[in-house]
C-alpha positions as CSV (number, residue, x, y, z in Angstrom):
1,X,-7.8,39.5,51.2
2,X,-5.4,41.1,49.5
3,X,-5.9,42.6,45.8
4,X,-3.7,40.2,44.2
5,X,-4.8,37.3,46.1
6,X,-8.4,38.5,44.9
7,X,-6.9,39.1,41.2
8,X,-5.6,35.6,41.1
9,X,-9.0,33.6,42.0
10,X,-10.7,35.4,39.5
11,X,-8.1,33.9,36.7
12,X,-8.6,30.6,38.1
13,X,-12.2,30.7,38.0
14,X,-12.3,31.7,34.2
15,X,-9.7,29.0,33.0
16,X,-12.3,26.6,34.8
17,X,-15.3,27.5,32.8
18,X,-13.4,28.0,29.5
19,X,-11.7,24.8,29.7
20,X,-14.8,22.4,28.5
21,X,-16.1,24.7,25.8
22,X,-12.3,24.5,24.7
23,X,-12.2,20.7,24.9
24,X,-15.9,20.8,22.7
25,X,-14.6,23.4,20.0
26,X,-11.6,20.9,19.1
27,X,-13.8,17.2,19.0
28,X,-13.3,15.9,15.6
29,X,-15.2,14.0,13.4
30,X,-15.0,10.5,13.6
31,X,-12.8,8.5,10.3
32,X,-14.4,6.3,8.3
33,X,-13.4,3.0,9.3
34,X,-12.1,0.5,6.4
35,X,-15.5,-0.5,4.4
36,X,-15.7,-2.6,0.9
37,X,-17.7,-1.0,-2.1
38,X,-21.0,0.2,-2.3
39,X,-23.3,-3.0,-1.8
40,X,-20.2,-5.3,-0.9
41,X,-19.9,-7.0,2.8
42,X,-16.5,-6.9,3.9
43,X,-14.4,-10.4,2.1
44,X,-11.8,-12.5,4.2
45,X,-10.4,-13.5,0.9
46,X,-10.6,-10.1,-0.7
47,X,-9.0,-7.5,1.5
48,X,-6.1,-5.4,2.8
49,X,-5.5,-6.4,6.8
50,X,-2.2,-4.0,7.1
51,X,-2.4,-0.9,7.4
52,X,-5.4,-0.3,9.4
53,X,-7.3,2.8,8.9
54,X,-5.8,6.2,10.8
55,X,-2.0,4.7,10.5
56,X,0.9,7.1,9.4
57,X,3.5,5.7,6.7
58,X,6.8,6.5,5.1
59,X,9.3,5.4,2.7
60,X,8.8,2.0,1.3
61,X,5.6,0.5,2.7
62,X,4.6,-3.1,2.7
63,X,0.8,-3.4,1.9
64,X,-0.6,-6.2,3.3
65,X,-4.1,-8.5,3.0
66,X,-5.5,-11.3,1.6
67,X,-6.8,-12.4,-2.6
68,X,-7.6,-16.0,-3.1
69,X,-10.7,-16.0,-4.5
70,X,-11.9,-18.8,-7.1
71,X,-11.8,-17.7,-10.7
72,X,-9.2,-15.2,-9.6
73,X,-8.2,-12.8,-13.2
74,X,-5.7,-10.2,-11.2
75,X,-5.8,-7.9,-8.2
76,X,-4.3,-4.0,-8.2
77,X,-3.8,-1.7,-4.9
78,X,-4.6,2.1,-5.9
79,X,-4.4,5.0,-4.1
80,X,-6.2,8.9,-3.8
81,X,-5.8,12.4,-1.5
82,X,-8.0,13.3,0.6
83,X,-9.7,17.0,-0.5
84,X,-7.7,20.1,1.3
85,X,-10.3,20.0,3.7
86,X,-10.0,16.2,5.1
87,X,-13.0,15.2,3.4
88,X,-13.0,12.4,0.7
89,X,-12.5,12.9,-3.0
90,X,-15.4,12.6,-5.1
91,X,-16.1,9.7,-6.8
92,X,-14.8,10.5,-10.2
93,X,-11.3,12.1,-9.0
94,X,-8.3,9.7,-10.1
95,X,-7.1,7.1,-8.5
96,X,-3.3,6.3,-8.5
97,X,-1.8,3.4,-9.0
98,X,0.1,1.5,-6.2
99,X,1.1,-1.7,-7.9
100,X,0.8,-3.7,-11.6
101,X,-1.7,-6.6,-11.9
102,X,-1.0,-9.4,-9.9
103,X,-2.6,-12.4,-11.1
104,X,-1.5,-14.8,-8.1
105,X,-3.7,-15.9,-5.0
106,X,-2.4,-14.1,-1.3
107,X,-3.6,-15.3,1.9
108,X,-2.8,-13.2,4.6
109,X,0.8,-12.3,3.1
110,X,2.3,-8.8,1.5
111,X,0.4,-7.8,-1.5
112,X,2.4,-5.0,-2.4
113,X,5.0,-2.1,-1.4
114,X,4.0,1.6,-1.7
115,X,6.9,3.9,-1.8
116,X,5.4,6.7,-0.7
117,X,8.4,9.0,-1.0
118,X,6.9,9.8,-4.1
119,X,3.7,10.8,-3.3
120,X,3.8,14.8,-1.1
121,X,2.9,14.3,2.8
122,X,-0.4,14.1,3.5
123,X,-4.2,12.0,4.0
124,X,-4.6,9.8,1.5
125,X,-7.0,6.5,0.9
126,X,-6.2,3.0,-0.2
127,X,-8.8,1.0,-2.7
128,X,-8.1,-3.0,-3.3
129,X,-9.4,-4.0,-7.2
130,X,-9.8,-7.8,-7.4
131,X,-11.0,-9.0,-10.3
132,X,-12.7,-12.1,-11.3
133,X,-14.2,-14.2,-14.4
134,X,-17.8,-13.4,-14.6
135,X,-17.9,-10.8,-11.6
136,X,-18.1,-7.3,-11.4
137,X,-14.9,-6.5,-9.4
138,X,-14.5,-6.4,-5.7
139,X,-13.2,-3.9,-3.8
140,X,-12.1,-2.9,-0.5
141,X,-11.1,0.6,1.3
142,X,-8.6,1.7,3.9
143,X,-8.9,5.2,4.7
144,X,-7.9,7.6,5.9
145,X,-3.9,6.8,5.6
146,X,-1.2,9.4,6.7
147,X,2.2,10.1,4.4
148,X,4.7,11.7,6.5
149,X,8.0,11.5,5.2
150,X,9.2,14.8,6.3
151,X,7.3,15.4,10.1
152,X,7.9,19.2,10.9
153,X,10.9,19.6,13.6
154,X,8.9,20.6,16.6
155,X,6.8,17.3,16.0
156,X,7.5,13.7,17.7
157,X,6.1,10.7,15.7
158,X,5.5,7.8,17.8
159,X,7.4,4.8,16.0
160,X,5.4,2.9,13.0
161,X,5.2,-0.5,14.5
162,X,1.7,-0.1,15.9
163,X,-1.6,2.0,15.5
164,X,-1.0,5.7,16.4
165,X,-1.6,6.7,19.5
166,X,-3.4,10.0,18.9
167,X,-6.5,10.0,16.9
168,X,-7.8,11.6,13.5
169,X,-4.0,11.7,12.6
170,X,-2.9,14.3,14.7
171,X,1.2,14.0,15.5
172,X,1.8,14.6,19.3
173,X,3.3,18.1,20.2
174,X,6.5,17.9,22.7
175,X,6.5,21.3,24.6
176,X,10.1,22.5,25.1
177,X,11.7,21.5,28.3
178,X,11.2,24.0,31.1
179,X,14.8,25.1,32.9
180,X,15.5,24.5,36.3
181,X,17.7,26.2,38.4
182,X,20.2,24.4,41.1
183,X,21.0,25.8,43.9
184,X,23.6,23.8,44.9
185,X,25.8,22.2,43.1
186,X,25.0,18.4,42.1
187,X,26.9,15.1,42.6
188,X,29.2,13.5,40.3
189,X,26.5,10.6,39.9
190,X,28.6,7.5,39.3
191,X,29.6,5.9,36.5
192,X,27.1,4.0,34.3
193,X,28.4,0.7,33.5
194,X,27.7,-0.1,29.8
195,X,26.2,-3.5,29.6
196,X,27.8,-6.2,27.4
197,X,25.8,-6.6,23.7
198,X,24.6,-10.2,24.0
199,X,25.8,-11.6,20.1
200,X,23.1,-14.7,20.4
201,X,21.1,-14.3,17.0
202,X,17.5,-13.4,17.3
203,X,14.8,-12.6,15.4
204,X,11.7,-10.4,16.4
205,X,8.6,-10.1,14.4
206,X,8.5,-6.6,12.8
207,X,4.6,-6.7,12.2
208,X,0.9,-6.9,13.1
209,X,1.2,-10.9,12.6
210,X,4.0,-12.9,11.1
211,X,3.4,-16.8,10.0
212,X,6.0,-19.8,10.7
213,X,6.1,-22.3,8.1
214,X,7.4,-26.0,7.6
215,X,9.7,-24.4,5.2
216,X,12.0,-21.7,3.8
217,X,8.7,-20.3,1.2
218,X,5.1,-19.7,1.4
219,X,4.4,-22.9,-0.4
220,X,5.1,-24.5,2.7
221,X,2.2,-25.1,5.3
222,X,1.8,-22.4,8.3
223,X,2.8,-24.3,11.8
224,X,0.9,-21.4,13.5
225,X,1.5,-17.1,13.3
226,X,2.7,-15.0,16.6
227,X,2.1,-11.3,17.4
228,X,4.2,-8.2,16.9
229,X,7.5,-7.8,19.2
230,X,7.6,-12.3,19.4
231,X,11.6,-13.1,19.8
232,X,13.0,-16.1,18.5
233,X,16.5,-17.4,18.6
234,X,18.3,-18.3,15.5
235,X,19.3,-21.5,14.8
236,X,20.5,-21.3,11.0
237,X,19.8,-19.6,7.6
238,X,18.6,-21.6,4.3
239,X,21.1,-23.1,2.2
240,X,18.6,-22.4,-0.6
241,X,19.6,-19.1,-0.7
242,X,16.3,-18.1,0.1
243,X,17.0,-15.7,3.3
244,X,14.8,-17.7,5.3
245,X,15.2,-18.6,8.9
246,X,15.1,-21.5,10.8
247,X,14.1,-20.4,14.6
248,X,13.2,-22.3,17.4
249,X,9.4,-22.3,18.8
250,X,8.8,-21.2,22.9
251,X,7.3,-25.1,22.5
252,X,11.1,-26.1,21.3
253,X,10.2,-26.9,18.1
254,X,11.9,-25.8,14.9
255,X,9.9,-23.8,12.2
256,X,11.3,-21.4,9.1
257,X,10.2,-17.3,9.2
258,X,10.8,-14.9,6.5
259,X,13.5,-12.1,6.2
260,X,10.7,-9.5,5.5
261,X,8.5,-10.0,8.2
262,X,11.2,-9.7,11.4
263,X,14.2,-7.7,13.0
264,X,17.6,-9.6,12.9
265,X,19.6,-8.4,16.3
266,X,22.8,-10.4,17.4
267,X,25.7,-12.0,15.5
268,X,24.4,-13.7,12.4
269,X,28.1,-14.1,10.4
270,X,28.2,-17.4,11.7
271,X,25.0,-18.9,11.3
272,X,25.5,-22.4,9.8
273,X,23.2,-23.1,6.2
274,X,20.4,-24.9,6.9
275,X,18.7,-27.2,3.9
276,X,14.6,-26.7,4.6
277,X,12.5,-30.1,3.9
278,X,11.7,-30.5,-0.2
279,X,9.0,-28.6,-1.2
280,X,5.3,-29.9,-1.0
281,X,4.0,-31.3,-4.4
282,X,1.9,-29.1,-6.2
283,X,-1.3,-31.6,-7.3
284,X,-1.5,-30.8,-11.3
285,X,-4.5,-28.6,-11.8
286,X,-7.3,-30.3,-13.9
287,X,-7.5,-28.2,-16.8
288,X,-10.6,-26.9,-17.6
289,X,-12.8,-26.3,-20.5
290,X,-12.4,-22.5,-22.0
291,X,-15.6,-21.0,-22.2
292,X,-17.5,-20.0,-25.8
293,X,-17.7,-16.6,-26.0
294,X,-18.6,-14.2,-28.4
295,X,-17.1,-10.9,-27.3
296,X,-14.7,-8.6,-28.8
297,X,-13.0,-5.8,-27.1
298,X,-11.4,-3.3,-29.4
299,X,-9.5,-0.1,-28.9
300,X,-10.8,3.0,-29.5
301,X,-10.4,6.8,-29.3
302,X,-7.6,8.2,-26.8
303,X,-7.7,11.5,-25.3
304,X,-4.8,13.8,-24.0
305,X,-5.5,16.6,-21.5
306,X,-3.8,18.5,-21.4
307,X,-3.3,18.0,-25.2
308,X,-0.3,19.1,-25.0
309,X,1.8,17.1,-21.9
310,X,4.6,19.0,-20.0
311,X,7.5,17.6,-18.3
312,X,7.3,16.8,-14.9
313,X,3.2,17.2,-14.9
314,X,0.7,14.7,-14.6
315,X,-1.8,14.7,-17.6
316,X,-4.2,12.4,-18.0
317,X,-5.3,9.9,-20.8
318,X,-8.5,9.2,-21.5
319,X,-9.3,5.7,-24.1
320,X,-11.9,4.2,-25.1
321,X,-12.5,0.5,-25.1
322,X,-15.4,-1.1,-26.4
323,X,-16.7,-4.7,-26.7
324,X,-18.0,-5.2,-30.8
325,X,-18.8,-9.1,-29.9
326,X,-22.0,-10.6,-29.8
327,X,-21.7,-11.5,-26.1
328,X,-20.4,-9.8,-22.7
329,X,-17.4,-10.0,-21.8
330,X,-17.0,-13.0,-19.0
331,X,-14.9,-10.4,-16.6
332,X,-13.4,-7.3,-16.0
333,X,-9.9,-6.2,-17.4
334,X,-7.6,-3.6,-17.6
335,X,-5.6,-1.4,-19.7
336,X,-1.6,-0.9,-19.4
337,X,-0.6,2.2,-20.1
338,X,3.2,3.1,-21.5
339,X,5.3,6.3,-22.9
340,X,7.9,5.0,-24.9
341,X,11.1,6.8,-26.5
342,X,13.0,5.4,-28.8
343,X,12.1,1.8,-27.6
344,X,12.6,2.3,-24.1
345,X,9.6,2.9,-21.6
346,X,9.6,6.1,-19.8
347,X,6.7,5.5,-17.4
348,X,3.7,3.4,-17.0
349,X,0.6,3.1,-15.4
350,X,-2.8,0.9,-15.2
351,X,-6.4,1.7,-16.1
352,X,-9.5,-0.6,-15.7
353,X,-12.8,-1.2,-16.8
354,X,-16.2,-3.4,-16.3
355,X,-17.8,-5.9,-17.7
356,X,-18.6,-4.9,-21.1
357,X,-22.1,-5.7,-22.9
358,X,-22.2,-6.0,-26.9
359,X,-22.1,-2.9,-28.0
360,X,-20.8,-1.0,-24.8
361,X,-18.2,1.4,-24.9
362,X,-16.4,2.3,-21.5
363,X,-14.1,5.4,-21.0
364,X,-10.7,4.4,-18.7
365,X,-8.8,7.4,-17.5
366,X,-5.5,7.1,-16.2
367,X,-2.8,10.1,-14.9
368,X,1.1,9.9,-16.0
369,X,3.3,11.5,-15.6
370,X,7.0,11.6,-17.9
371,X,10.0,14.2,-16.6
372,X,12.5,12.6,-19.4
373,X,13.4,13.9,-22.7
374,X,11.3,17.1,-23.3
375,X,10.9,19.0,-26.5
376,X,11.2,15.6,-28.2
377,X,8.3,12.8,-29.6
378,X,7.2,10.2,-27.3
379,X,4.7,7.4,-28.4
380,X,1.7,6.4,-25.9
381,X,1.0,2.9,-25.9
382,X,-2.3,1.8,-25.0
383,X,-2.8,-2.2,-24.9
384,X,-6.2,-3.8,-23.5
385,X,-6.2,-6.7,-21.2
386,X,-2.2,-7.0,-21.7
387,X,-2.4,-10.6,-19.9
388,X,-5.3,-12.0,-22.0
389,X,-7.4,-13.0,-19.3
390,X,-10.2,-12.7,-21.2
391,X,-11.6,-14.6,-23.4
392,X,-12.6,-13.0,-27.3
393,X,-13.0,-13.5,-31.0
394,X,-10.1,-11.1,-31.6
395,X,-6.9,-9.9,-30.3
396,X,-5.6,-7.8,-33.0
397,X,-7.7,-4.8,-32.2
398,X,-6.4,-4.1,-28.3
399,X,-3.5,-1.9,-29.3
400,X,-3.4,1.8,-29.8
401,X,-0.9,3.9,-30.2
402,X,-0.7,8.1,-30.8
403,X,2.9,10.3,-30.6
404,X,3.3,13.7,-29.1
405,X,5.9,16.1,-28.3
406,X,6.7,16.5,-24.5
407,X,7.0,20.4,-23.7
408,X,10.1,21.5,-21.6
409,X,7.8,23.5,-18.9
410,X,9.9,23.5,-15.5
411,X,12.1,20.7,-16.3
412,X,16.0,21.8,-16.2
């Protein structure tokens, strides 16, 4: 055997041994999988169902779930990074907020868009706040989540219509092609004959799930729902104005399917206007009897820090609120949070807090951030439970209001 032929094995039999203690140095922890609060089973009717845990997101997201829960006050979506090491924030980091209150029931429909071009790349967590009279809220967790708006060049994302294919987040790697030399030269392959687009209009669904409905809005009853990548055909557009379409069923029925929730291929300049069925009669809601309460929430000290905000930086606001009254409060609430100058809002943001017991004073914190007008006075307007959901003895104490001056820092 010759020394190079000798050489050789000896390479071959050291890439063999190395190779598993390789493939154990790089196993990962497992992700948390989506999980409610502390103490909370999972709720049907309280939860986000899109996206699922270890997904990777850009530009302007559609949150998905479902909150139609009796006694329903209002509902939030929030979200938080992940520490520089991958591991969870602590419990009393700040959350951010994806949306404003939403007081109206979702089942199994878009709860809210996250533009997440204004967030930097990177592992974040969602947290679902749903709030209800005489509960403590509910809550609900997806995490981990992936922004990437601006993937490295030497990285190829797989396309967000599905659960990524690599696990813990990691993007896949495309080596750079290898050359190959021809020795001879190759045949002029024929021509490729380029196939005529077909201009029928069709509509495919765009996500996890998509409903189709007796009409052109979710107030009509759902015929049945069909699975990612379904194709319909087109057979018309409302004449509501709406943006609904009416498709036709692989059963040959007719049903109506929203803009949001599909991809429009083929010719649809021509698509005749369609008028959907009247829409179902709402019955008239049995009103029902407020409940006596004693409790009084009332405004109380607000707290900058930095003291001293800087354009274009996030500082946060700390403010008291207390219930005075002589009985709890009957739910949770929240706090909306504005910078105002010269009558026009800057920014804005949401805080919230717990049921309150007489005498109980609860500290919300909330991060803002204002890049407009520096080296001039802005007013902070703090305003509890802004939709009076809940029920008290007085409502002329939920305001507060300080000024400050907005320091120039890095802004131009």
């Amino acid at each position: 055997m010759t020394k190079a032929k000798t050489l050789l094995l000896i390479l071959i039999a050291l890439a063999l041994t190395t190779a598993p203690a390789l493939a154990q140095g790089q196993t990962e922890t497992p992700v948390p999988p989506l999980v409610p609060a502390v103490g909370q089973d999972l709720n049907p009717n309280a939860n986000i169902s899109w996206p699922p845990p270890v997904y990777v997101v850009r530009g302007q997201f559609s949150i998905r779930g479902s909150v139609n829960l009796p006694g329903l006050t209002n509902y939030y979506i929030e979200y938080r990074p992940y520490n520089a090491d991958l591991t969870l924030a602590e419990d009393d980091e700040l959350w951010f907020p994806v949306s404003l209150p939403s007081n109206a029931a979702v089942q199994n429909d878009e709860l809210a868009v996250w533009d997440t071009t204004e967030v930097p790349d990177g592992v974040y967590e969602l947290r679902l706040t749903v709030n209800t009279a005489g509960n403590p809220p509910i809550m609900a967790y997806v995490r981990p989540i992936r922004v990437e708006n601006e993937p490295p060049p030497f990285v190829t994302l797989p396309p967000l219509t599905g659960v990524t294919e690599v696990p813990g987040l990691i993007p896949t790697l495309t080596p750079p092609p290898r050359a190959t030399q021809t020795p001879f030269p190759s045949p002029t392959p024929a021509p490729t004959l380029t196939p005529t687009p077909d201009p029928t209009p069709r509509a495919t669904i765009s996500v996890a799930n998509a409903n189709v409905r007796t009409g052109d809005s979710t107030l009509f009853d759902v015929i049945t729902s069909y699975p990612q990548g379904t194709t319909f055909p087109i057979l018309g557009i409302s004449a509501t104005g709406s943006g609904w379409f009416l498709i036709q069923l692989p059963n040959g029925n007719n049903a109506w399917i929203a803009p949001s929730v599909v991809q429009v291929s083929g010719n649809t300049a021509n698509l005749p206007r369609v008028f959907p069925p009247p829409p179902p009669v709402t019955p008239t809601p049995v009103p029902t009897a407020t409940p006596i309460t004693q409790a009084n929430l009332v405004a109380g000290v607000v707290e900058l820090s930095p003291s001293q905000p800087t354009c274009a930086e996030t500082f946060n606001v700390g403010f008291d609120v207390a219930n005075l009254g002589t009985t709890p409060t009957l739910s949770s609430g929240i706090v909306l949070l504005q910078d105002v100058h010269n009558g026009q809002v800057q920014a804005s943001t949401i805080g919230g807090f717990p049921v309150l017991n007489p005498g109980q004073t609860f500290r919300v914190q909330m991060p803002l951030t204002v890049d407009t007008y520096y080296d001039e006075q802005h007013t902070l307007v703090l305003i509890i439970d802004p939709q009076n959901q809940i029920p008290e003895t007085n409502l002329n104490d939920n305001r507060r209001e300080v000024t400050y001056v907005l320091r120039k820092g890095g802004c131009p």
